[in-house]
mmCIF file of the N, C-alpha and C atoms, coordinates in Angstrom:
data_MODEL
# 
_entry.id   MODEL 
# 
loop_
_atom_site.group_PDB 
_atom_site.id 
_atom_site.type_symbol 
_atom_site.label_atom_id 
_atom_site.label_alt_id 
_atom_site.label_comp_id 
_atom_site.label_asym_id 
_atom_site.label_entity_id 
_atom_site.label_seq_id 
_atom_site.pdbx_PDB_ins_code 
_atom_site.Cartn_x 
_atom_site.Cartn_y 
_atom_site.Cartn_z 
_atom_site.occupancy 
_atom_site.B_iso_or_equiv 
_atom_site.pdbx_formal_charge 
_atom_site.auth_seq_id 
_atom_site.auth_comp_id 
_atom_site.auth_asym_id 
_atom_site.auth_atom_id 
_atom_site.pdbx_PDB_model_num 
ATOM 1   N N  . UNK A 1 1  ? 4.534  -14.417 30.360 1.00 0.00 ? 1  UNK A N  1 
ATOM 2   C CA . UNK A 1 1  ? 5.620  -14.459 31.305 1.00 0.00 ? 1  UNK A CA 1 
ATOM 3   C C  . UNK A 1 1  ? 5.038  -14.683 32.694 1.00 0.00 ? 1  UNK A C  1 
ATOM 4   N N  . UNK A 1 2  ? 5.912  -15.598 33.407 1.00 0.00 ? 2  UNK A N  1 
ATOM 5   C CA . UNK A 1 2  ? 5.120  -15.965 35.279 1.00 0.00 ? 2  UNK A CA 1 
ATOM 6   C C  . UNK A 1 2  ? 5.712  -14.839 35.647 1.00 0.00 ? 2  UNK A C  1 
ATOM 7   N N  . UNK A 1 3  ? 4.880  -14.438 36.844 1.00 0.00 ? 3  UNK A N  1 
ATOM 8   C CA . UNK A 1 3  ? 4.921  -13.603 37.806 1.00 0.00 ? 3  UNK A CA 1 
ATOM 9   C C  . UNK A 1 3  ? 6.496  -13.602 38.272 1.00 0.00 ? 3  UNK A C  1 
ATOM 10  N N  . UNK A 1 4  ? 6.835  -14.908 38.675 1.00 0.00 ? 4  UNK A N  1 
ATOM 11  C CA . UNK A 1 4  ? 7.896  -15.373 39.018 1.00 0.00 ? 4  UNK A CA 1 
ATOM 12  C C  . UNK A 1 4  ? 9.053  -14.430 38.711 1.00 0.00 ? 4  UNK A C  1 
ATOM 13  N N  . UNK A 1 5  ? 8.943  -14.751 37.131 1.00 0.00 ? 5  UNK A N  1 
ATOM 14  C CA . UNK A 1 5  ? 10.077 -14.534 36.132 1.00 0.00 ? 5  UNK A CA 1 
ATOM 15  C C  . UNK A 1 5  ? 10.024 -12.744 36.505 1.00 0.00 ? 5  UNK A C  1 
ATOM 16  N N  . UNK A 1 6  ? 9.112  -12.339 36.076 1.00 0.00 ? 6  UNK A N  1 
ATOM 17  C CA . UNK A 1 6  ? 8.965  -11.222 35.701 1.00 0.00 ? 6  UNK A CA 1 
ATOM 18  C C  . UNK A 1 6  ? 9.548  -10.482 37.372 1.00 0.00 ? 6  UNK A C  1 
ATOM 19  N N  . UNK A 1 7  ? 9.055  -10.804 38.525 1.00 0.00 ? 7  UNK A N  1 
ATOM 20  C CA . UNK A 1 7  ? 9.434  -10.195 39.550 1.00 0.00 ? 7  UNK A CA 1 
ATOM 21  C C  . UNK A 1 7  ? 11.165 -10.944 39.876 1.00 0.00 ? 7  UNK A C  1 
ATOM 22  N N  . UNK A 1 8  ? 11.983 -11.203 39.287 1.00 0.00 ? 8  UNK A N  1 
ATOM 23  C CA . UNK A 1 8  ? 13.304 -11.831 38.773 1.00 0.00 ? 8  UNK A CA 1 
ATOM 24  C C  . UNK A 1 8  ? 14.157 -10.619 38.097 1.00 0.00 ? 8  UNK A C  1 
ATOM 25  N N  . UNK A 1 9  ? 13.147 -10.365 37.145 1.00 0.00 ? 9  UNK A N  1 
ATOM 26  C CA . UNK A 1 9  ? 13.670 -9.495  36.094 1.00 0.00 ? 9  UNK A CA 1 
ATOM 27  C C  . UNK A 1 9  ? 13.131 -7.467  35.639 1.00 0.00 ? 9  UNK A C  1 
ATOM 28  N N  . UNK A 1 10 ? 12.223 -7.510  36.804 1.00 0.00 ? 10 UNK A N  1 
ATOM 29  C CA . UNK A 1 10 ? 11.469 -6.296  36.606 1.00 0.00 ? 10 UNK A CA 1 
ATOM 30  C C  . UNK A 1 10 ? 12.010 -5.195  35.646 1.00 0.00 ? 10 UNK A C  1 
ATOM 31  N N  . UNK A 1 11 ? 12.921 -4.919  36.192 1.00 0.00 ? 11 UNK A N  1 
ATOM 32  C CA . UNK A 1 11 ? 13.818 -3.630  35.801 1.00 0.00 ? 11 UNK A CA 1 
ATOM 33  C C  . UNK A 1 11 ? 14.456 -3.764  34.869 1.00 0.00 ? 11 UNK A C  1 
ATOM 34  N N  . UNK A 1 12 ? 15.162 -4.955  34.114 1.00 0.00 ? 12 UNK A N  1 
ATOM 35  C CA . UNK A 1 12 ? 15.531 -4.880  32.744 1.00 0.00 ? 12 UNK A CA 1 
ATOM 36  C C  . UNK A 1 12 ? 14.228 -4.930  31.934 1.00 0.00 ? 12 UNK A C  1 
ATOM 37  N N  . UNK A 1 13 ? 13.128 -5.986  32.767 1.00 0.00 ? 13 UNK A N  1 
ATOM 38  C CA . UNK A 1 13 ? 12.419 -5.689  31.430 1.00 0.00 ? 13 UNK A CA 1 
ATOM 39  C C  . UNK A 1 13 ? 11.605 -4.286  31.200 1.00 0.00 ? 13 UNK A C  1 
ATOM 40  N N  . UNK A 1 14 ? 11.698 -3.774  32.120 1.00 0.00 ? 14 UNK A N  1 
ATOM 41  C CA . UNK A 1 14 ? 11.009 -2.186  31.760 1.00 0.00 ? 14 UNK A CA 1 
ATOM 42  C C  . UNK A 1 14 ? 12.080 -1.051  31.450 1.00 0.00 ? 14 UNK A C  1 
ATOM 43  N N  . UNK A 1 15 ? 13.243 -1.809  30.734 1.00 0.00 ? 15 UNK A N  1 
ATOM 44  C CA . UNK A 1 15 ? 14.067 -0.928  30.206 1.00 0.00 ? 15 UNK A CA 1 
ATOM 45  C C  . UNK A 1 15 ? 13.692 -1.670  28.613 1.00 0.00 ? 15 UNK A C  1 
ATOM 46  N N  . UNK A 1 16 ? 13.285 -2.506  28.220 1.00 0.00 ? 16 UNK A N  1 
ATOM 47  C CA . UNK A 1 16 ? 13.298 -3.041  26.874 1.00 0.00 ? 16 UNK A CA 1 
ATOM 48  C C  . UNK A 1 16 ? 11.667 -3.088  26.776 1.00 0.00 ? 16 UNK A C  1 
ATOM 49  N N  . UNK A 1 17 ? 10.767 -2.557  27.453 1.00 0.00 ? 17 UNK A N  1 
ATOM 50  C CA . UNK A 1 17 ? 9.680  -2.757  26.433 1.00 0.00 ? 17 UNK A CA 1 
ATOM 51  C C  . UNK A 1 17 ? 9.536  -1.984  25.599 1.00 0.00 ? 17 UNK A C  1 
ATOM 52  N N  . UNK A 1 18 ? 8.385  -3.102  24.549 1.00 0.00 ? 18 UNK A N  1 
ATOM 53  C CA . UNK A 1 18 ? 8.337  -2.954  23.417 1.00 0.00 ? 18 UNK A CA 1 
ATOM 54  C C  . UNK A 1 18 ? 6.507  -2.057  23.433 1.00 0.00 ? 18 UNK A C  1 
ATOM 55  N N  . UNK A 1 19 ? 5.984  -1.226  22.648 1.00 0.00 ? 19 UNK A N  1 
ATOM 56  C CA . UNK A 1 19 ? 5.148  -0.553  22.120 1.00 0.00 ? 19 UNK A CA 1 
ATOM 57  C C  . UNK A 1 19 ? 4.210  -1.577  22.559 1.00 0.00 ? 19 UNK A C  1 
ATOM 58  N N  . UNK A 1 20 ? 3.845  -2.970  22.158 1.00 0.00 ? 20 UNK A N  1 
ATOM 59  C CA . UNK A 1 20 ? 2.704  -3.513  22.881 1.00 0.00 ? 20 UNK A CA 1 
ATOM 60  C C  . UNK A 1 20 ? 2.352  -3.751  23.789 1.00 0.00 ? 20 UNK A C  1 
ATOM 61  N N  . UNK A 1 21 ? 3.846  -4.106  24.775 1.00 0.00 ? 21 UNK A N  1 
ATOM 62  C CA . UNK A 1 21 ? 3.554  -4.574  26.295 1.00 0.00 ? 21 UNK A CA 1 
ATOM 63  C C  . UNK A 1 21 ? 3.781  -5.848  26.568 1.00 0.00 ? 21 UNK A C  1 
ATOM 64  N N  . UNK A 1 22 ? 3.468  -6.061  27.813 1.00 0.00 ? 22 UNK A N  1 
ATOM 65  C CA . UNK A 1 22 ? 3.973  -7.837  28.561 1.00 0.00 ? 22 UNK A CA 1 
ATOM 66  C C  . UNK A 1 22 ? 3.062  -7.914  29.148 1.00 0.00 ? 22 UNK A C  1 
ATOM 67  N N  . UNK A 1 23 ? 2.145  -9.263  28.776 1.00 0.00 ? 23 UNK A N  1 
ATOM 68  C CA . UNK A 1 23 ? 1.379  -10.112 29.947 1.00 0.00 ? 23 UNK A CA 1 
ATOM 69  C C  . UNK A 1 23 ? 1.964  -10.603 30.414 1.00 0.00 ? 23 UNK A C  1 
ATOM 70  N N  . UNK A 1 24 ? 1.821  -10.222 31.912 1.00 0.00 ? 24 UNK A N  1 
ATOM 71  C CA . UNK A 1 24 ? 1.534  -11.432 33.150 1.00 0.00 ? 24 UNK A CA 1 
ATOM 72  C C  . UNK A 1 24 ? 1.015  -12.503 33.674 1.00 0.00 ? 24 UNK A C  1 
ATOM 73  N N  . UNK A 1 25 ? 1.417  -13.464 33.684 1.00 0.00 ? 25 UNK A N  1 
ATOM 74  C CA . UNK A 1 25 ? 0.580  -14.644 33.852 1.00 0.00 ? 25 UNK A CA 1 
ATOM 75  C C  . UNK A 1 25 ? 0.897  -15.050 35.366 1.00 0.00 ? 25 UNK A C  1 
ATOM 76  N N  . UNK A 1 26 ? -0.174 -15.703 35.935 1.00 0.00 ? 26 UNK A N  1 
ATOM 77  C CA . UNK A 1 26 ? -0.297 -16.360 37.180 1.00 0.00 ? 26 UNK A CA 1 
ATOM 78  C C  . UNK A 1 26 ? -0.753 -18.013 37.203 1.00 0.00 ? 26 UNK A C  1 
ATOM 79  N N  . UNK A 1 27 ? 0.255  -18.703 37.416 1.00 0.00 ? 27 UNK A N  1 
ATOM 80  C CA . UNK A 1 27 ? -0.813 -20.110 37.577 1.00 0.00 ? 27 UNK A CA 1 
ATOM 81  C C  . UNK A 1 27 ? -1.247 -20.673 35.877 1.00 0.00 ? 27 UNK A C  1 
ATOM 82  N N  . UNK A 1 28 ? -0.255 -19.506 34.619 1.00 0.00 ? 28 UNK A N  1 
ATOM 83  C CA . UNK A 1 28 ? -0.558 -19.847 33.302 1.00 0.00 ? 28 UNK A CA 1 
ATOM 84  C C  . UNK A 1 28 ? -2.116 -18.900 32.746 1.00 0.00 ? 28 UNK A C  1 
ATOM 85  N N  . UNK A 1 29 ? -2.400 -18.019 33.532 1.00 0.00 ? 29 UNK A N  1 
ATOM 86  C CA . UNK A 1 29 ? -3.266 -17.461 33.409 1.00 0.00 ? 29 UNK A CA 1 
ATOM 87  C C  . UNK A 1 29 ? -3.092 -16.036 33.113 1.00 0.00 ? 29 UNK A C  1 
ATOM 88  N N  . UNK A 1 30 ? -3.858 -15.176 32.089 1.00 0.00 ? 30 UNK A N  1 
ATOM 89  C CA . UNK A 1 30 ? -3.348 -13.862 32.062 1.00 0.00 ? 30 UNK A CA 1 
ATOM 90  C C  . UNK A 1 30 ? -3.543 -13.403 33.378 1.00 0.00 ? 30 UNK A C  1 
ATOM 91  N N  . UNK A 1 31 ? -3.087 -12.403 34.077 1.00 0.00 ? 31 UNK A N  1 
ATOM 92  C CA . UNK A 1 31 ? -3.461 -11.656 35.118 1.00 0.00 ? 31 UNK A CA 1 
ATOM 93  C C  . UNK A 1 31 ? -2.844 -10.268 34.814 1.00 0.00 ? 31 UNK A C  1 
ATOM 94  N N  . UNK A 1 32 ? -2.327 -9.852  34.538 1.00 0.00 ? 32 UNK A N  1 
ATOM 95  C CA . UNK A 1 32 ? -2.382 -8.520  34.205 1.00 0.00 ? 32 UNK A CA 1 
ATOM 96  C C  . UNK A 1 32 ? -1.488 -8.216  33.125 1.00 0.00 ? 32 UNK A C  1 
ATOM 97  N N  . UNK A 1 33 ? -1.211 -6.828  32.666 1.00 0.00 ? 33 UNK A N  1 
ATOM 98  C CA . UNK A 1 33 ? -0.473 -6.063  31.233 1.00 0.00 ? 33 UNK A CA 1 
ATOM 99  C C  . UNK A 1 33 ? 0.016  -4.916  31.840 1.00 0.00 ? 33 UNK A C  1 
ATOM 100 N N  . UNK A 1 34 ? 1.653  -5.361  31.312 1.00 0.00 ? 34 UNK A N  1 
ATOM 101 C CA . UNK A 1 34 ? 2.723  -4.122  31.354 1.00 0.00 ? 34 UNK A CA 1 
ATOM 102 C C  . UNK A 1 34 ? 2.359  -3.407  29.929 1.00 0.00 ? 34 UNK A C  1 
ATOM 103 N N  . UNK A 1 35 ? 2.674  -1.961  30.178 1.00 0.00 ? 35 UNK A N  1 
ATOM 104 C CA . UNK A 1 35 ? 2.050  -1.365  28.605 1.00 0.00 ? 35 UNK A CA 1 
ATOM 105 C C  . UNK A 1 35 ? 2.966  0.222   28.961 1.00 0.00 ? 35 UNK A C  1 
ATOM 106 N N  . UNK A 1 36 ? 3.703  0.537   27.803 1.00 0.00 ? 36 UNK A N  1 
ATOM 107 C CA . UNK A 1 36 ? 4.892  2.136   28.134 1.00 0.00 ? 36 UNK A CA 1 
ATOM 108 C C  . UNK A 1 36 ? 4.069  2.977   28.054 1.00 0.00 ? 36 UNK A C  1 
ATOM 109 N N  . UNK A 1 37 ? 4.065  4.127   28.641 1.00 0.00 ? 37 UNK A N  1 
ATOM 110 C CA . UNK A 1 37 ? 3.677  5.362   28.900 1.00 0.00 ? 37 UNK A CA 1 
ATOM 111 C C  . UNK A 1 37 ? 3.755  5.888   27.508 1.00 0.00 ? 37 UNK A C  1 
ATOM 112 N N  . UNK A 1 38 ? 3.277  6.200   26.434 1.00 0.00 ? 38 UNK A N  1 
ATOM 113 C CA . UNK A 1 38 ? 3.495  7.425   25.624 1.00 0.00 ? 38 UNK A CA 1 
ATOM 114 C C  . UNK A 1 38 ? 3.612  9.107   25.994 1.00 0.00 ? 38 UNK A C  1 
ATOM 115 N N  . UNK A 1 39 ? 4.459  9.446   25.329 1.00 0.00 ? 39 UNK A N  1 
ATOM 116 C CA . UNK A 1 39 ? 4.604  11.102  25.772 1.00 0.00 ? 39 UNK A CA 1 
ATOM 117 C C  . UNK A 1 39 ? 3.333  11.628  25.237 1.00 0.00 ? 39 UNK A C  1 
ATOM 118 N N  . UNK A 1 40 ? 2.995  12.438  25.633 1.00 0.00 ? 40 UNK A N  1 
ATOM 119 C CA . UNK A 1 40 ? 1.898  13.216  24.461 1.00 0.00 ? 40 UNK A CA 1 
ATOM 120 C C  . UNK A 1 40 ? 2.529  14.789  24.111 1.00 0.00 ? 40 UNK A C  1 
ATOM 121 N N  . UNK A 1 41 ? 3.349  14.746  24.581 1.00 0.00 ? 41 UNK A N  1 
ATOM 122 C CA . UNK A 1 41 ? 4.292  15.993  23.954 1.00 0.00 ? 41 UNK A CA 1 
ATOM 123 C C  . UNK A 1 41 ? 4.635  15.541  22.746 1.00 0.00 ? 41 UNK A C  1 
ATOM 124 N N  . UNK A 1 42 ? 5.336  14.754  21.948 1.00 0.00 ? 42 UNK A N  1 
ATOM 125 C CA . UNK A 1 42 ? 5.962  13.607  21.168 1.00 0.00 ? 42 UNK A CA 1 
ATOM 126 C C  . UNK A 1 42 ? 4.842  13.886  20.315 1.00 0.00 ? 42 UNK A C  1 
ATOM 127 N N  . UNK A 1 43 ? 3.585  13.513  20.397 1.00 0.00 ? 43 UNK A N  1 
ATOM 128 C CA . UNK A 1 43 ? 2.702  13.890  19.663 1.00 0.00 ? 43 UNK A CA 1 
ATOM 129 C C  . UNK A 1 43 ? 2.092  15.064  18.995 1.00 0.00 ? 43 UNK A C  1 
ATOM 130 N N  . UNK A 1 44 ? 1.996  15.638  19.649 1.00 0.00 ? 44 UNK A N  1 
ATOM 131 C CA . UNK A 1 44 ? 1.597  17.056  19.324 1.00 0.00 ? 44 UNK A CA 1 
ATOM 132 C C  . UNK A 1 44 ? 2.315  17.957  18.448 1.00 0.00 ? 44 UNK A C  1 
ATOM 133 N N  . UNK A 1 45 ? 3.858  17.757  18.573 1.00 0.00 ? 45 UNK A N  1 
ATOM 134 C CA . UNK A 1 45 ? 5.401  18.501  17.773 1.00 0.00 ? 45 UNK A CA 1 
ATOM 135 C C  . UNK A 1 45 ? 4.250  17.965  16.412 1.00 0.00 ? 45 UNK A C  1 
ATOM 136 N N  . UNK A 1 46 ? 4.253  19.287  15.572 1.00 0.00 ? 46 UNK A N  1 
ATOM 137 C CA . UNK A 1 46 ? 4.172  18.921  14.474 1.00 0.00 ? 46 UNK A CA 1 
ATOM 138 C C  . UNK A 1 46 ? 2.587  18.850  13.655 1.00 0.00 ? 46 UNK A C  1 
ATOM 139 N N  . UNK A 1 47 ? 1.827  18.206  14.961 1.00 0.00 ? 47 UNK A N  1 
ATOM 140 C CA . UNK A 1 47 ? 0.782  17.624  14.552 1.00 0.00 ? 47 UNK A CA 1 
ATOM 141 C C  . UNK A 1 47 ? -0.126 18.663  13.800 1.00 0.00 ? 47 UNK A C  1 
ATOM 142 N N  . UNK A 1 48 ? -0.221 19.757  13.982 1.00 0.00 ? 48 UNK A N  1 
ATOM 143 C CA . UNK A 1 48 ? -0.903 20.768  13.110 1.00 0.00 ? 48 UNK A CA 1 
ATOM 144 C C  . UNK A 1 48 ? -0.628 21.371  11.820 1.00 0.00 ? 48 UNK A C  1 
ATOM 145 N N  . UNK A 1 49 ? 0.439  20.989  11.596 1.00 0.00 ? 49 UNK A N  1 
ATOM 146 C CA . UNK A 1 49 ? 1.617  21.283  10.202 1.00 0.00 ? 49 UNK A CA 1 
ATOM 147 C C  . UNK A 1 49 ? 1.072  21.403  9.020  1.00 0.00 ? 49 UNK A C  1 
ATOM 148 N N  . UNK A 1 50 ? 0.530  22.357  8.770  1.00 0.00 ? 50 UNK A N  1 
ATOM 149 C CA . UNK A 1 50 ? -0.142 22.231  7.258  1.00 0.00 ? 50 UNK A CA 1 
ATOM 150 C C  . UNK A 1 50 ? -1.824 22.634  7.478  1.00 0.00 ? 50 UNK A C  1 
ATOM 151 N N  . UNK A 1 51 ? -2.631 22.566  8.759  1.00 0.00 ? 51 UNK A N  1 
ATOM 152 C CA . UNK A 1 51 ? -3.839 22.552  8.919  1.00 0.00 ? 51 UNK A CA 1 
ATOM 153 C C  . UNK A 1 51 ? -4.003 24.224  9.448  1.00 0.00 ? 51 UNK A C  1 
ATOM 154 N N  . UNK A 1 52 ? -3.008 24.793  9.973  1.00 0.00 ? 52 UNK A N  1 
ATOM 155 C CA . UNK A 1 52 ? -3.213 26.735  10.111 1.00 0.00 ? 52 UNK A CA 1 
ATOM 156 C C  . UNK A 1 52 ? -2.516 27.519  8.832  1.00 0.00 ? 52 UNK A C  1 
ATOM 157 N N  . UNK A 1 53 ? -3.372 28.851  9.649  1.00 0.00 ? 53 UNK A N  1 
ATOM 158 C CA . UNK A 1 53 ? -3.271 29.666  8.115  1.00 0.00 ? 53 UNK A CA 1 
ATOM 159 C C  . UNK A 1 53 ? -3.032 31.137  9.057  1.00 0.00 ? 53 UNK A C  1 
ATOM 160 N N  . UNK A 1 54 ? -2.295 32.017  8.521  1.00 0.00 ? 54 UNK A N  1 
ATOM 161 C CA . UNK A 1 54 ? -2.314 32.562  9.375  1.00 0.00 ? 54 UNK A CA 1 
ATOM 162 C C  . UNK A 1 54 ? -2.408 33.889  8.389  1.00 0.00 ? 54 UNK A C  1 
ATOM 163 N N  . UNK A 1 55 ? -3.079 34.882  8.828  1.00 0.00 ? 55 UNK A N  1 
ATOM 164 C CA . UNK A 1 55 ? -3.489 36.005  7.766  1.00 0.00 ? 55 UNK A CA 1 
ATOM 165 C C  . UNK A 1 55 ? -3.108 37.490  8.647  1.00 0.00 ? 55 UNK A C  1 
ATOM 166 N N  . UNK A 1 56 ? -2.819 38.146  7.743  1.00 0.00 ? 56 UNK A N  1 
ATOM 167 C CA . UNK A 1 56 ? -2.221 39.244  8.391  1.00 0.00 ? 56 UNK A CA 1 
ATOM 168 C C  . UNK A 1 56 ? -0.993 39.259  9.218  1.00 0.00 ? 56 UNK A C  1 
ATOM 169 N N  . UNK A 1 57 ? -0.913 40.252  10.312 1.00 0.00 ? 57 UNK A N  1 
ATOM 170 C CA . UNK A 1 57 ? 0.504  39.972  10.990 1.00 0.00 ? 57 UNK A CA 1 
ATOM 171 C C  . UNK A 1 57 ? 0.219  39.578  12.459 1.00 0.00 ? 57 UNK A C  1 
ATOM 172 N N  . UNK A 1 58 ? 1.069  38.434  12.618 1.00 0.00 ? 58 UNK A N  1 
ATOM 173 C CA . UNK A 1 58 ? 0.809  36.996  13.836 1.00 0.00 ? 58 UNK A CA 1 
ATOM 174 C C  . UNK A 1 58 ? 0.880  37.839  15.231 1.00 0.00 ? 58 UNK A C  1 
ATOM 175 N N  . UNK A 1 59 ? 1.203  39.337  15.443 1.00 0.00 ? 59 UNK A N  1 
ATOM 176 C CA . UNK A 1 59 ? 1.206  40.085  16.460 1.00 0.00 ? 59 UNK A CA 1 
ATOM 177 C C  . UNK A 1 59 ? 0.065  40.872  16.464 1.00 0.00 ? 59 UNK A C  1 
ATOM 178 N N  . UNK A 1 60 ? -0.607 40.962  15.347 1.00 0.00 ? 60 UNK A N  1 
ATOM 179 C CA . UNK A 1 60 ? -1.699 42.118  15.049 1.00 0.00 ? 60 UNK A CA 1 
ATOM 180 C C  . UNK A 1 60 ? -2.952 41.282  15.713 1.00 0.00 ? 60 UNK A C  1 
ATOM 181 N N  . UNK A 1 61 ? -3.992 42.430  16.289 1.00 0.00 ? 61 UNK A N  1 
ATOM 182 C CA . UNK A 1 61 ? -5.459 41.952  16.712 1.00 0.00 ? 61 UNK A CA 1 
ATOM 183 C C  . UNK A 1 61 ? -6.456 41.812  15.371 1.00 0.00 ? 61 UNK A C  1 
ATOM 184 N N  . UNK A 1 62 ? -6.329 42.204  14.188 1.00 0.00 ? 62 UNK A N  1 
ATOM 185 C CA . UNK A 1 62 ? -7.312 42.506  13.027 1.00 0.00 ? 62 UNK A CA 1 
ATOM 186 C C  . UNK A 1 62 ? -7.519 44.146  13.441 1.00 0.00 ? 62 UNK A C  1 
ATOM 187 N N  . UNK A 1 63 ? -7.735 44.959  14.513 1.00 0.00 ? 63 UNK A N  1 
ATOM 188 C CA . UNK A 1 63 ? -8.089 46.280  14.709 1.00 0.00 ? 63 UNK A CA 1 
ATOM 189 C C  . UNK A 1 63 ? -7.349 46.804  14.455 1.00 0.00 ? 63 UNK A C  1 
ATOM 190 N N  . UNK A 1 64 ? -7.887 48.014  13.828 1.00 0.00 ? 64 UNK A N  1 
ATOM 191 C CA . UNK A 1 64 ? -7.061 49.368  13.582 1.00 0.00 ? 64 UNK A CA 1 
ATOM 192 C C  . UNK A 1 64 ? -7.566 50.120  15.212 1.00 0.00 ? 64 UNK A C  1 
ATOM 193 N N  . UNK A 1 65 ? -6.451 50.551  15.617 1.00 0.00 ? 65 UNK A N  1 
ATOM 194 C CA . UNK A 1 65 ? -6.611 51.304  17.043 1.00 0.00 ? 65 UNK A CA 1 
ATOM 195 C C  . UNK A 1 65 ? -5.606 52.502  16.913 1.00 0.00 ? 65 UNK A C  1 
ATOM 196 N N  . UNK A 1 66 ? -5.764 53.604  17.785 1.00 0.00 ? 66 UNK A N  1 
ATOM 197 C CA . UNK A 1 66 ? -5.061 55.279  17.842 1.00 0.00 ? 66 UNK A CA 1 
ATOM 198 C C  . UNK A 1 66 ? -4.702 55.206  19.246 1.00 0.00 ? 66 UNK A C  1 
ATOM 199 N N  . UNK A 1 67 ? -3.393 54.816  19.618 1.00 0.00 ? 67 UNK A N  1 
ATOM 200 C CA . UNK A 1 67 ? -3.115 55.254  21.366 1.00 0.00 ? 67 UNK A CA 1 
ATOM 201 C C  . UNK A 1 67 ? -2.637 57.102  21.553 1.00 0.00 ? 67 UNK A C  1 
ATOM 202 N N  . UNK A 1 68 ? -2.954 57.661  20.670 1.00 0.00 ? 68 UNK A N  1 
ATOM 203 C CA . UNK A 1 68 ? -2.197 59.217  20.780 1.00 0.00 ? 68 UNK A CA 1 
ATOM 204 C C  . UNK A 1 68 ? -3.739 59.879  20.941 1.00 0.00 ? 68 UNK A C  1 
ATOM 205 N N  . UNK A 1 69 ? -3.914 61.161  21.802 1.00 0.00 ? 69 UNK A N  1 
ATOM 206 C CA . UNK A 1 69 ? -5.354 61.331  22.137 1.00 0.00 ? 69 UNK A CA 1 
ATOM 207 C C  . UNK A 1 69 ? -5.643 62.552  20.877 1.00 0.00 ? 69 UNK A C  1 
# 
C-alpha cells in the first residue's frame, strides 16, 4: 500500500487489521510495517491449565504452628 493511500485511509485501516499487518510502501518500495498490538493478558487466561498441582490446603503454609501460649 503507498504512503499516499494509507495516509487517505489511516483510521479505517487500523480498525480492520488483520494478525499479519500492512506494508508501507514509498516510491513502490517497502518502507515500513503496520503490525496489532497483542494483549498479553489474552494469553496468559488459561495458559497454565493442567501444568499446577496443588497439595494440601491452598491457604495452608505446609507448617503446623500453636498461636495460644
Amino acid at each position: 500500500m503507498s504512503v499516499s493511500l494509507f495516509k487517505r485511509q489511516c483510521l479505517s485501516l487500523l480498525d480492520t487489521l488483520d494478525p499479519d499487518g500492512l506494508v508501507i510502501t514509498k516510491r513502490g518500495k517497502p518502507a515500513a510495517r503496520v503490525i496489532p498490538i497483542r494483549s498479553a493478558r489474552s494469553s496468559l487466561i488459561g495458559s497454565l491449565k493442567g501444568k499446577l498441582r496443588i497439595h494440601g490446603g491452598i491457604g495452608s503454609t505446609g507448617l503446623k504452628w500453636d498461636a495460644e501460649p
